[in-house]
N, CA, C and O of each residue as an XYZ file, in Angstrom:
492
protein
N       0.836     -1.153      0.000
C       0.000      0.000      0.000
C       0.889      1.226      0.000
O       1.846      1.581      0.687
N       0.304      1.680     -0.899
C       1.131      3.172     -0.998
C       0.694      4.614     -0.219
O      -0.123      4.655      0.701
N       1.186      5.426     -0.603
C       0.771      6.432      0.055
C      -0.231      6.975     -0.486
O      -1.139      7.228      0.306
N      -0.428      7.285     -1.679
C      -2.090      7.640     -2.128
C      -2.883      7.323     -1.939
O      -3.858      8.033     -1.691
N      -2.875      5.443     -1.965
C      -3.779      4.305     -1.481
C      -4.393      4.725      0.363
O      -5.539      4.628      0.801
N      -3.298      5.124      0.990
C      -3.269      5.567      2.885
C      -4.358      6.659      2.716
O      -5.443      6.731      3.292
N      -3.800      7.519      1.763
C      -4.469      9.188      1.561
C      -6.084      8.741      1.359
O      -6.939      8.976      2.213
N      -6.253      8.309      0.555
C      -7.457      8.058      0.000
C      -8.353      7.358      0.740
O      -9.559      7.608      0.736
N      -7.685      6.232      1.568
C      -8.601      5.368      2.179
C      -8.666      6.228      3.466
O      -9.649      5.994      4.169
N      -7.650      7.353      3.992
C      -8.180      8.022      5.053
C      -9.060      9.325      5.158
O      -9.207      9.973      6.195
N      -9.845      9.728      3.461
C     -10.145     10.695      3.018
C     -11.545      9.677      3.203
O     -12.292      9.990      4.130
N     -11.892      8.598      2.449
C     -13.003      8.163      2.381
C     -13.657      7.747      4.126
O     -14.853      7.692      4.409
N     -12.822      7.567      4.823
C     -13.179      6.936      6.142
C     -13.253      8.953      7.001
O     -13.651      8.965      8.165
N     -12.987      9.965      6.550
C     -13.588     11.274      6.671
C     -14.530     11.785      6.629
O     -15.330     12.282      7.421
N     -14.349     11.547      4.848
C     -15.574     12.403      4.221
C     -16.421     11.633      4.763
O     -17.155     12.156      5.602
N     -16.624      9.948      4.426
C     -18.267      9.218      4.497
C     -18.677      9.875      5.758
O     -19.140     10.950      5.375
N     -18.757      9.834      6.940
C     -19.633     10.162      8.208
C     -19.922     11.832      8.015
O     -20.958     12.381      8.389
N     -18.791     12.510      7.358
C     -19.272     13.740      7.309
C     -20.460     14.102      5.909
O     -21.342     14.960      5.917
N     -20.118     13.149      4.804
C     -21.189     13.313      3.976
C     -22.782     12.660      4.944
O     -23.996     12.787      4.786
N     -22.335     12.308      5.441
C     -23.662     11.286      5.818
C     -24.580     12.277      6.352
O     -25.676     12.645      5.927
N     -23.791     12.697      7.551
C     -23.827     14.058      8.408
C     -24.775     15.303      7.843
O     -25.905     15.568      8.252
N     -23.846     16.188      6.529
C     -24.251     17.041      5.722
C     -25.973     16.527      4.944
O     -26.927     17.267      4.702
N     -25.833     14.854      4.693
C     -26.927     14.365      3.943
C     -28.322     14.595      4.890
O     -29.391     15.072      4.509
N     -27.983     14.128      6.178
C     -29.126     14.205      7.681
C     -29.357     15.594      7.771
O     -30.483     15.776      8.233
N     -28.847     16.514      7.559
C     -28.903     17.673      8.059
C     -29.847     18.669      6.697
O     -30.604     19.582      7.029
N     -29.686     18.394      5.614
C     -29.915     18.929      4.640
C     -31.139     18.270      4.663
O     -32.117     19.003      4.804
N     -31.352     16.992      4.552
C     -32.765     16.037      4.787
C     -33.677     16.721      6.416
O     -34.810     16.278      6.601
N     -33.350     17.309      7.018
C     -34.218     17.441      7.505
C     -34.435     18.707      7.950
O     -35.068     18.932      8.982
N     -33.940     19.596      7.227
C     -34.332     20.696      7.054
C     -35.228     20.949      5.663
O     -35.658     22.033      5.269
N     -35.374     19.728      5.076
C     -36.517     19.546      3.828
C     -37.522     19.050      4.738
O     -38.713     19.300      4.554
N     -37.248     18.594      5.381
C     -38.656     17.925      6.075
C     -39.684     18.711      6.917
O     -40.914     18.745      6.881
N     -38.404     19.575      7.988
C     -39.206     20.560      8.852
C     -39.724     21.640      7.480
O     -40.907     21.961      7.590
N     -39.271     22.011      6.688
C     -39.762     23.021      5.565
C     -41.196     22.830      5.348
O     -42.182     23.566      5.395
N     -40.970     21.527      5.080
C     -42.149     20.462      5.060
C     -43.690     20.358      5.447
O     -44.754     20.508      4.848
N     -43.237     19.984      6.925
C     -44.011     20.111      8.556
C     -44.540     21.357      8.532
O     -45.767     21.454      8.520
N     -43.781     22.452      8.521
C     -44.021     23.246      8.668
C     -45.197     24.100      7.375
O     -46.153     24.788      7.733
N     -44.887     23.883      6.120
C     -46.256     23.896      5.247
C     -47.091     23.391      5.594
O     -48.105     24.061      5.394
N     -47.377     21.990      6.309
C     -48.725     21.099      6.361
C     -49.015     21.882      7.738
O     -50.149     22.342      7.870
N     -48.301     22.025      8.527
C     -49.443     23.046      9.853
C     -49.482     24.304      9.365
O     -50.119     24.838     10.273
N     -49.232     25.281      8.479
C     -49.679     25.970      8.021
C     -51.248     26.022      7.084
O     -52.141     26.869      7.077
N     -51.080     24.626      6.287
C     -52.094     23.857      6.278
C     -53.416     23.994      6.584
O     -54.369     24.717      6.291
N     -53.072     22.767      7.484
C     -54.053     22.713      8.862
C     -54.796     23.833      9.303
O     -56.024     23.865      9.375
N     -53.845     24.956      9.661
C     -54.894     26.247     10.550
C     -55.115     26.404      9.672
O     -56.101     25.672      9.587
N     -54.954     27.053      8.274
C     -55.797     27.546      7.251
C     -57.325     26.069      7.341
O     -58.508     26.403      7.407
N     -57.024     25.080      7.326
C     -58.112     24.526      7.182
C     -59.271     24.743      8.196
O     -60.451     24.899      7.881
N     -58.742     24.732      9.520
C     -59.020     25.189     10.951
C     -59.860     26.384     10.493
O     -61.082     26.335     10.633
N     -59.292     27.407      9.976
C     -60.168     28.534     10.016
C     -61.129     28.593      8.791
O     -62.234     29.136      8.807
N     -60.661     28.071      7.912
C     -62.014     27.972      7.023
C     -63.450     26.987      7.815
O     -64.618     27.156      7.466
N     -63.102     26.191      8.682
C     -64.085     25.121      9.028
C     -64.749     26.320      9.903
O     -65.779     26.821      9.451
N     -64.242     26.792     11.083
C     -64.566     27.758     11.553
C     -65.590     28.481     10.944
O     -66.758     28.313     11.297
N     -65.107     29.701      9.579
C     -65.999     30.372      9.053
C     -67.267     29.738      8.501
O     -68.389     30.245      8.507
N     -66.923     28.588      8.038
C     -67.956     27.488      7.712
C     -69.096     27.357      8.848
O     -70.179     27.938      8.781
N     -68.794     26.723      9.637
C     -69.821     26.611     11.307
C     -70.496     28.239     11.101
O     -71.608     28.559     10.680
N     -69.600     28.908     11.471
C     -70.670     30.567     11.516
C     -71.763     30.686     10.340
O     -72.964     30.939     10.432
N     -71.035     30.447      9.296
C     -72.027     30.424      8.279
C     -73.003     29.937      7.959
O     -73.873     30.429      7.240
N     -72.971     28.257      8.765
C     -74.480     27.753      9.441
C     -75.020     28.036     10.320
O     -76.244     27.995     10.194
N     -74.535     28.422     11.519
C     -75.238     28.673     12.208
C     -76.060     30.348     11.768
O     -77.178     30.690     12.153
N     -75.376     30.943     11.124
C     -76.087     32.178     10.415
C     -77.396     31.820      8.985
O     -78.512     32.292      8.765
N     -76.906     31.214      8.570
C     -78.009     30.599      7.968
C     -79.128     29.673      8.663
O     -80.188     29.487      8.065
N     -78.921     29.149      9.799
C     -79.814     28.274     10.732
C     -80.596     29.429     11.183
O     -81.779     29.580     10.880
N     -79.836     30.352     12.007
C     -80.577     31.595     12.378
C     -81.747     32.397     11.328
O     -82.903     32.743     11.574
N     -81.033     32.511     10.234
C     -82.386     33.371      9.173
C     -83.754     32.460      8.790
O     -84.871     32.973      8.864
N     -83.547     30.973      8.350
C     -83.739     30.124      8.457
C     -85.374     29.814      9.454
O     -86.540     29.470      9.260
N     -84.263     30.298     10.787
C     -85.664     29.969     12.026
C     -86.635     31.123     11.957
O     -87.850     31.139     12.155
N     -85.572     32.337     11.539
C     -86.209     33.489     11.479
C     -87.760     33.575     10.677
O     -88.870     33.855     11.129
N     -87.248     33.157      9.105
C     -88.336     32.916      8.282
C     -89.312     32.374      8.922
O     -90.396     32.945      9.048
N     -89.035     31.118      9.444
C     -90.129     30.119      9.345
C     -90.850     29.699     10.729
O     -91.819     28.958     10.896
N     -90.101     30.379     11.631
C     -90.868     30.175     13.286
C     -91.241     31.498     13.736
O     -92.370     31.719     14.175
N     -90.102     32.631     13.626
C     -90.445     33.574     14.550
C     -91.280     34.336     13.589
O     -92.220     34.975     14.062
N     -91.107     34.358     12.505
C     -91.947     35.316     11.841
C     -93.788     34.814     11.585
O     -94.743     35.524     11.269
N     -93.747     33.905     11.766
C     -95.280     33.224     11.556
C     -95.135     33.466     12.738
O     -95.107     34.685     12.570
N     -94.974     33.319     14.188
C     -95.808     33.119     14.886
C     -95.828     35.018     15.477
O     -96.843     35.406     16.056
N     -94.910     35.792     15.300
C     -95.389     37.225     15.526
C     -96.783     37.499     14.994
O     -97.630     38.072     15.680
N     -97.034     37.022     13.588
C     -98.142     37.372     12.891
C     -99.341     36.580     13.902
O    -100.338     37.260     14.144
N     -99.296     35.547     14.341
C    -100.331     34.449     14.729
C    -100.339     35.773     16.360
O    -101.499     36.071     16.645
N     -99.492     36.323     17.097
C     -99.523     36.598     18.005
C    -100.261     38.038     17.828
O    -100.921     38.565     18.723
N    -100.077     38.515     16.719
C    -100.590     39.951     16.214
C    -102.221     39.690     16.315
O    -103.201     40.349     16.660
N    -101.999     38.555     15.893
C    -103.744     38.476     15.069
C    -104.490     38.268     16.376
O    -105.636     38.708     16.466
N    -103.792     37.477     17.639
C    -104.892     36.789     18.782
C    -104.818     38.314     19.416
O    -105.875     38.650     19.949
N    -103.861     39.204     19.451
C    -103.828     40.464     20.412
C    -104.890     41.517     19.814
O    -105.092     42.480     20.553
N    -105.824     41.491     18.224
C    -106.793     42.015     17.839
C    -107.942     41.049     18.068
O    -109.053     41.577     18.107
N    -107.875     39.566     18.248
C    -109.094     39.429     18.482
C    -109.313     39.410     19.783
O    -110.505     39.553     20.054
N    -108.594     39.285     20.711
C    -108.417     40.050     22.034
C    -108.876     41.184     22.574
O    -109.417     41.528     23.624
N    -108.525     41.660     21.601
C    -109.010     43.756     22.213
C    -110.624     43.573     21.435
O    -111.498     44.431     21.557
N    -110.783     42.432     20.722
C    -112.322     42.759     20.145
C    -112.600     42.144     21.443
O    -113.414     42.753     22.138
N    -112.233     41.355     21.793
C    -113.592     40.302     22.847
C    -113.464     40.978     24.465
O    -114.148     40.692     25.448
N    -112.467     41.853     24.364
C    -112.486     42.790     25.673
C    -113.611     44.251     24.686
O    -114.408     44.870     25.391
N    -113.574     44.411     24.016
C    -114.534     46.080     23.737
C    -115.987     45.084     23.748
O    -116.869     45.891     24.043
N    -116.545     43.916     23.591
C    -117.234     43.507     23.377
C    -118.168     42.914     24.544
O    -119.399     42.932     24.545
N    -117.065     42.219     25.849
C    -117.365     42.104     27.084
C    -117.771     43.294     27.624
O    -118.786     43.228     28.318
N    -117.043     44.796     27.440
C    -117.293     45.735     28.145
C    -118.795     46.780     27.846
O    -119.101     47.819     28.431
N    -119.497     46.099     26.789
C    -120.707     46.465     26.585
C    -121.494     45.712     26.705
O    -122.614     45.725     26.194
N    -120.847     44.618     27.685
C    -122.259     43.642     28.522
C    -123.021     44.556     29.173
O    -124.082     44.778     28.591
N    -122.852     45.165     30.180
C    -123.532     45.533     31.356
C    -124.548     46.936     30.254
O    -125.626     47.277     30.741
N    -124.263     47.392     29.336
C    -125.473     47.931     28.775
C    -126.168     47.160     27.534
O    -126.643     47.463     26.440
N    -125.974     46.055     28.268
C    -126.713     44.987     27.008
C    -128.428     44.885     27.763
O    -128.533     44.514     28.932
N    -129.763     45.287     26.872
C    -130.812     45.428     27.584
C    -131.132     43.765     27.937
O    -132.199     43.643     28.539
N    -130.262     42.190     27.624
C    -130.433     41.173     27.806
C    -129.586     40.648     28.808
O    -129.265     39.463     28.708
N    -128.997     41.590     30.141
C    -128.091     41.793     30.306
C    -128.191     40.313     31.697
O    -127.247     39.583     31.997
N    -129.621     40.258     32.302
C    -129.754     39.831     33.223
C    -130.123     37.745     32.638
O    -130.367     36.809     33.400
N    -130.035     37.720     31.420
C    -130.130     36.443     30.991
C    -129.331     36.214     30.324
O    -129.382     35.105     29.794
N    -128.304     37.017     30.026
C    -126.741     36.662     29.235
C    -126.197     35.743     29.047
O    -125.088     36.134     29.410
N    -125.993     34.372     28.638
C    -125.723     33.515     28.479
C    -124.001     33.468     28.621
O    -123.254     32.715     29.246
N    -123.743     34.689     27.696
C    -121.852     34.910     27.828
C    -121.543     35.094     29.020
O    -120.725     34.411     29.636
N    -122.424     36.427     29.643
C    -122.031     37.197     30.753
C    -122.035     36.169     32.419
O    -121.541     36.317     33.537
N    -122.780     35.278     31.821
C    -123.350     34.661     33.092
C    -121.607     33.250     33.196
O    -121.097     32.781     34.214
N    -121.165     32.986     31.546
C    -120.416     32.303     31.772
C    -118.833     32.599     32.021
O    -117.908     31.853     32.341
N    -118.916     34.309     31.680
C    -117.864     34.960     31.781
C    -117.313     35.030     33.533
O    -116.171     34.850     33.956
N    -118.397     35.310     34.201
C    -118.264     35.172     35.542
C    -118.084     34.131     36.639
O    -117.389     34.160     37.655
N    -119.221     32.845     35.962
C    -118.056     31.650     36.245
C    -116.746     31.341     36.029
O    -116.013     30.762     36.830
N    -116.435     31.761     34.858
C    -114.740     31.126     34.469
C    -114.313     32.550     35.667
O    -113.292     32.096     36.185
N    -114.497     33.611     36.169
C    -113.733     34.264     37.120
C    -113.574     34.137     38.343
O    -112.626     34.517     39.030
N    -115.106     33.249     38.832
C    -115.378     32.881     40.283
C    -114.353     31.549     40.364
O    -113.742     31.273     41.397
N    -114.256     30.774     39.139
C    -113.430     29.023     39.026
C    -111.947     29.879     39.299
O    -111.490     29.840     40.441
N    -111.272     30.583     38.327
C    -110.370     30.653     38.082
C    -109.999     32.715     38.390
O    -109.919     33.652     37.595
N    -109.921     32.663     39.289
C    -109.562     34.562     39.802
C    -108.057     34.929     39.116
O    -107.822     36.038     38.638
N    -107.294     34.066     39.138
C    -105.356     34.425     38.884
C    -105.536     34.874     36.848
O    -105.059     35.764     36.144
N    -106.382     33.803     36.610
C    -106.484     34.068     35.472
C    -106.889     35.650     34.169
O    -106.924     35.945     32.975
N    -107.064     36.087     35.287
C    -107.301     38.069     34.895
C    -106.263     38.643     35.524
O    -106.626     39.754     35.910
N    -105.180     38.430     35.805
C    -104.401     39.182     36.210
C    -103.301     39.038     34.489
O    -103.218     38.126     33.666
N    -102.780     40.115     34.553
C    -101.916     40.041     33.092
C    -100.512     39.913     33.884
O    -100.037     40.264     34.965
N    -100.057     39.091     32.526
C     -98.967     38.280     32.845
C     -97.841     39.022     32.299
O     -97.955     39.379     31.126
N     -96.486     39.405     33.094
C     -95.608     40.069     32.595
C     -94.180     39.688     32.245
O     -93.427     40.517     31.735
């Protein structure tokens, strides 16, 4: 063995662990590069799902709006006029000239003698 042969075989028993070295190091700084795109990723996905949910539940909301609260305001409108009719209508019992054989009046006053709490308005 010569001396180039020494040189060489003590260049390769160098370099290899340090190439290996340089190879690990370069490899995983591709990787974290990597990692680091896919959780970038992720929260972007995170926050689109996010805006997503709001966006149902905002659409759930208009949704109920249409179809529960708004029918039943109207249904509540309508009983609070036939209400104020059957109160202007009670209140011209007592000058009703049939007043003493009233059939309403006579049953209006039972349901108050059964039930008294029931004329008090509810707040």
């Amino acid at each position: 063995m010569g001396i180039p042969e020494i040189i060489s075989i003590i260049a390769a028993i160098v370099t290899a662990p340090f190439s290996s070295w340089l190879t690990a190091k370069l490899l995983r700084n591709k990787y974290d590069a990597e990692v680091e795109g896919l959780r970038a990723q992720v929260e972007a996905s995170k926050a689109d799902t996010r805006g997503d949910e709001l966006e149902n539940v905002k659409n759930g909301m208009s949704i109920l709006m249409e179809q529960v609260v708004e029918p039943l305001k109207k249904e509540i409108n309508a009983i609070r006029k036939e209400l104020a009719r059957l109160r202007r209508a009670v209140e011209k019992v007592n000058n009703c000239p049939h007043v003493a054989a009233c059939p309403v009046r006579i049953e209006l006053q039972r349901a108050e003698e059964c039930e008294p709490r029931s004329r008090e308005p509810t707040r």
